[in-house]
C-alpha positions as CSV (number, residue, x, y, z in Angstrom):
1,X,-86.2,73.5,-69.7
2,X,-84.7,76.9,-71.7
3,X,-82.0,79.1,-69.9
4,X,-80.5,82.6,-71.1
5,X,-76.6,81.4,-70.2
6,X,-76.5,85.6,-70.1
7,X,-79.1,86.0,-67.6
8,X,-78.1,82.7,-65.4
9,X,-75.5,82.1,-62.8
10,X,-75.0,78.8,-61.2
11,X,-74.3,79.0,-56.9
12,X,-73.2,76.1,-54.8
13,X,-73.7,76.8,-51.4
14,X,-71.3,75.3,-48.6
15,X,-68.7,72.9,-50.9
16,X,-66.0,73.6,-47.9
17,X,-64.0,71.1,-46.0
18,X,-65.4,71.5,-42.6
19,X,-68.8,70.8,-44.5
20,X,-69.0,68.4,-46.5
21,X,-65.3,66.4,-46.0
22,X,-65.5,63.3,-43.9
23,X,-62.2,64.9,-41.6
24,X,-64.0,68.1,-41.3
25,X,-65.8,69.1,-38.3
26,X,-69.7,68.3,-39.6
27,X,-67.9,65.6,-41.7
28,X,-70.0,63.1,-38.8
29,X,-73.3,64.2,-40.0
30,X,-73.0,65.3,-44.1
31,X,-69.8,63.7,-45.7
32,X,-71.7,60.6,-46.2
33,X,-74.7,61.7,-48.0
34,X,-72.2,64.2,-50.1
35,X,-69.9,61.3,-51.2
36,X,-72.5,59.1,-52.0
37,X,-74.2,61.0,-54.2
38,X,-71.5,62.4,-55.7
39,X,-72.2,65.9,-55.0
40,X,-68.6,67.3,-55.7
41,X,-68.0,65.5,-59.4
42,X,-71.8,66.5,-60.0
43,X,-71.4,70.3,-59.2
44,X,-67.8,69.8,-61.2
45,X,-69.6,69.0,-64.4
46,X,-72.5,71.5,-64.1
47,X,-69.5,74.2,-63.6
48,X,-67.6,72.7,-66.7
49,X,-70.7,73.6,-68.7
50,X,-71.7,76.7,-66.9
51,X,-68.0,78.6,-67.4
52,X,-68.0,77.2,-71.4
53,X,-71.4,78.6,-72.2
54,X,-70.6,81.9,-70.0
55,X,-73.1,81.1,-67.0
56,X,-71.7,83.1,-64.2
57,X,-70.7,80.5,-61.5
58,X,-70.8,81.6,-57.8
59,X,-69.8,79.7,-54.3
60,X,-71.4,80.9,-51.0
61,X,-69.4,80.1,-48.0
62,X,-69.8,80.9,-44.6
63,X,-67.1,81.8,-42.1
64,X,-66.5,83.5,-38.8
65,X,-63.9,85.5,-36.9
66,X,-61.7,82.8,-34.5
67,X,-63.4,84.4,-32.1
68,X,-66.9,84.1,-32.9
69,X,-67.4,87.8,-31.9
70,X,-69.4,88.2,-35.9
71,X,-71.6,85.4,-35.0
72,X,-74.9,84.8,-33.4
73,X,-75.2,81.2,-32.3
74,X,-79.3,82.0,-31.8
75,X,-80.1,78.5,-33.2
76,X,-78.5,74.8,-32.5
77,X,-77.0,74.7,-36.1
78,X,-75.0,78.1,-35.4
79,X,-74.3,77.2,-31.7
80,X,-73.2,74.1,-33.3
81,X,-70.0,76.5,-35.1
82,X,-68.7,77.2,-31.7
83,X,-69.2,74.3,-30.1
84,X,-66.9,73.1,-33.0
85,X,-64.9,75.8,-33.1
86,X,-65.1,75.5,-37.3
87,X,-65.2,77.3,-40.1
88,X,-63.1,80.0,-39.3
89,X,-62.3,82.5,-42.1
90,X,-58.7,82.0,-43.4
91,X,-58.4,78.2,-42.2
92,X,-58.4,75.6,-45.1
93,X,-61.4,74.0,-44.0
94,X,-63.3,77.0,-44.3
95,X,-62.6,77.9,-47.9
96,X,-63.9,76.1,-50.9
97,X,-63.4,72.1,-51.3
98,X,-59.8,71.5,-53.8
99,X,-61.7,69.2,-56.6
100,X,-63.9,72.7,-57.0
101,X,-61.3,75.5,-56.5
102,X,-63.0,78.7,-58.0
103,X,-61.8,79.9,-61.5
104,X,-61.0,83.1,-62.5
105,X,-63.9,84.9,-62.9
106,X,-66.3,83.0,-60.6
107,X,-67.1,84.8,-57.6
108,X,-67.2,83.8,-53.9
109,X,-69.7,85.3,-51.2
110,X,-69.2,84.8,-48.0
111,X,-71.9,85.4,-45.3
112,X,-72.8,85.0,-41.5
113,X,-76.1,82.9,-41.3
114,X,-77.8,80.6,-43.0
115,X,-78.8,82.0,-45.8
116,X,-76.5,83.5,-48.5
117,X,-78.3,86.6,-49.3
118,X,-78.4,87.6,-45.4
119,X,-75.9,89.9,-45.1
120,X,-74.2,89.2,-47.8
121,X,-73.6,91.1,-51.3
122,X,-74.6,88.2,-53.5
123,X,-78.0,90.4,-54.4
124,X,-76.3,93.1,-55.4
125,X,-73.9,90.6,-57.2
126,X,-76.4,89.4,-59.2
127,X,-78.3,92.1,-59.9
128,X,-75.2,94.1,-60.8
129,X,-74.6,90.9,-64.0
130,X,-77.8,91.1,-65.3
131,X,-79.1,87.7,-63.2
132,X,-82.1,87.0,-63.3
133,X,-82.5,83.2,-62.9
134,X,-80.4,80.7,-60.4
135,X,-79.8,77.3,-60.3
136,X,-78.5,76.4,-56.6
137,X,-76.2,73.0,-55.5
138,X,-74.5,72.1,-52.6
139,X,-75.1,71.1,-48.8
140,X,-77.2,71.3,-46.8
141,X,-80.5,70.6,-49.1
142,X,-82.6,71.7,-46.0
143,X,-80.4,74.1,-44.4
144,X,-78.7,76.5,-46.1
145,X,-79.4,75.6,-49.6
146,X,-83.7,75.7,-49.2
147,X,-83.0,78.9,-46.8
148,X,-81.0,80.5,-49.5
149,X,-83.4,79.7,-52.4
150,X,-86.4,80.3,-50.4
151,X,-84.7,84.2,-50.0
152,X,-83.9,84.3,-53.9
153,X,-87.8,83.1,-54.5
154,X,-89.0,86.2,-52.1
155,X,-86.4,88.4,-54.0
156,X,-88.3,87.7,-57.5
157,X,-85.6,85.4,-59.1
158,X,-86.7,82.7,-61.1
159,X,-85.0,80.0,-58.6
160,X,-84.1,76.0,-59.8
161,X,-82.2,73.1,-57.6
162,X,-80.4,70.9,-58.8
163,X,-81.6,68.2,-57.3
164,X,-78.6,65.5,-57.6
165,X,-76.2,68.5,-57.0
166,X,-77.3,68.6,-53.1
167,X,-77.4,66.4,-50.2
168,X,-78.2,66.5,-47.2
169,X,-77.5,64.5,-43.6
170,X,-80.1,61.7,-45.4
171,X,-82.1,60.9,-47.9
172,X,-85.8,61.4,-46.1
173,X,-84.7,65.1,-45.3
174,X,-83.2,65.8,-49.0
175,X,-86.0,64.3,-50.3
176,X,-88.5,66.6,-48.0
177,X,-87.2,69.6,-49.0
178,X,-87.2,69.2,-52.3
179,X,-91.3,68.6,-52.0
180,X,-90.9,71.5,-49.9
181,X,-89.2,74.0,-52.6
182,X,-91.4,72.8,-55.2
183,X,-94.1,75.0,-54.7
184,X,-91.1,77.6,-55.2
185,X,-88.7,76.4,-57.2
186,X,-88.2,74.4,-60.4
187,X,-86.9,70.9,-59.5
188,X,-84.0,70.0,-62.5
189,X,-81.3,67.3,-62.5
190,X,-77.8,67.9,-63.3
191,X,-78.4,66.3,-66.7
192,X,-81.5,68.7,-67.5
193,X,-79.3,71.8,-66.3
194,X,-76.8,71.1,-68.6
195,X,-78.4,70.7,-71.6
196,X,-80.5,73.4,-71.0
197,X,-77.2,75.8,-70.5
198,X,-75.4,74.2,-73.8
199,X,-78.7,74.4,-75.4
200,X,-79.5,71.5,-76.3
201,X,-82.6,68.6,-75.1
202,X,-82.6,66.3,-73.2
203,X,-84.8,63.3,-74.4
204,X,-86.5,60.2,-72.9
């Protein structure tokens, strides 16, 4: 695997509180999966290496008026947000997870639906840097991470998941949309990602 660190940004998608935290409000359905595997100290250590090798590293987060009035809850996951009443812009829960706090000079999107690029300026971001390649983590593998890679796929970016970096509510559905994005995607682990940014191999 070979990376340009000037043409490559690294996104995790959804690392907030009411996410992927067992207290927050879809805690019930992904906190388990994300803790298990680890997702937060794996996306920690592919941002370590990213930020020393100047990848440009990126959060999308998604967050809604308290009133709901900039949503449209026209599928169960979205009527879910009400029915909730989560991830409300400005509350804690809603920004990005403590353990992965952005750094100065990573950026955050924020957007509306399920996938980042929907109404959102992360395009433009990227384009805008010179990005041409993206290597996505976070939650939910089939949800908002396949939807946003799917986009960045159809947008002509060469697109790569990380596969231990995501989770989703269980292994069968992680692992079906990872055979899923494959016919779009490059599949990579953490470990591949990482050399591949510092420039180095990894070996058998």
């Amino acid at each position: 695997m070979e990376l340009n660190p000037a043409t490559t940004a690294v996104i995790a998608v959804h690392m907030q509180p009411d996410i992927v935290s067992a207290d927050g409000a879809f805690g019930p359905i992904f906190a388990a999966q994300a803790a298990e595997r680890d997702i937060v100290g794996v996306i920690g250590k592919l941002h370590d290496a990213a930020r020393g090798a100047g990848v440009a590293v990126i959060y999308t987060r998604v967050a809604w008026k308290a009133d709901y009035s900039d949503l449209i809850p026209n599928s169960p996951l979205l009527d879910m947000i009400v029915q909730n009443k989560c991830l409300v812009d400005g509350r804690d829960q809603a920004e990005i997870v403590p353990e992965l706090s952005p750094h100065p000079g990573d950026s955050v999107v924020t957007h509306k639906r399920v996938s980042g690029f929907t109404g959102s300026d992360l395009d433009e971001l990227l384009r805008a840097r010179g990005i041409d390649t993206v290597l996505f983590s976070g939650v939910a593998t089939n949800a908002s991470v396949e939807g946003t890679a799917r986009q960045a796929s159809d947008l002509g970016y060469r697109t790569v998941i990380i596969s231990d970096a995501c989770s989703a509510a269980d292994q069968s559905a992680h692992d079906a949309s990872l055979n899923s994005l494959g016919l779009l995607a490059e599949i990579a682990t953490s470990a591949e990602a990482i050399a591949a940014i510092s420039g180095a191999r990894v070996t058998a």
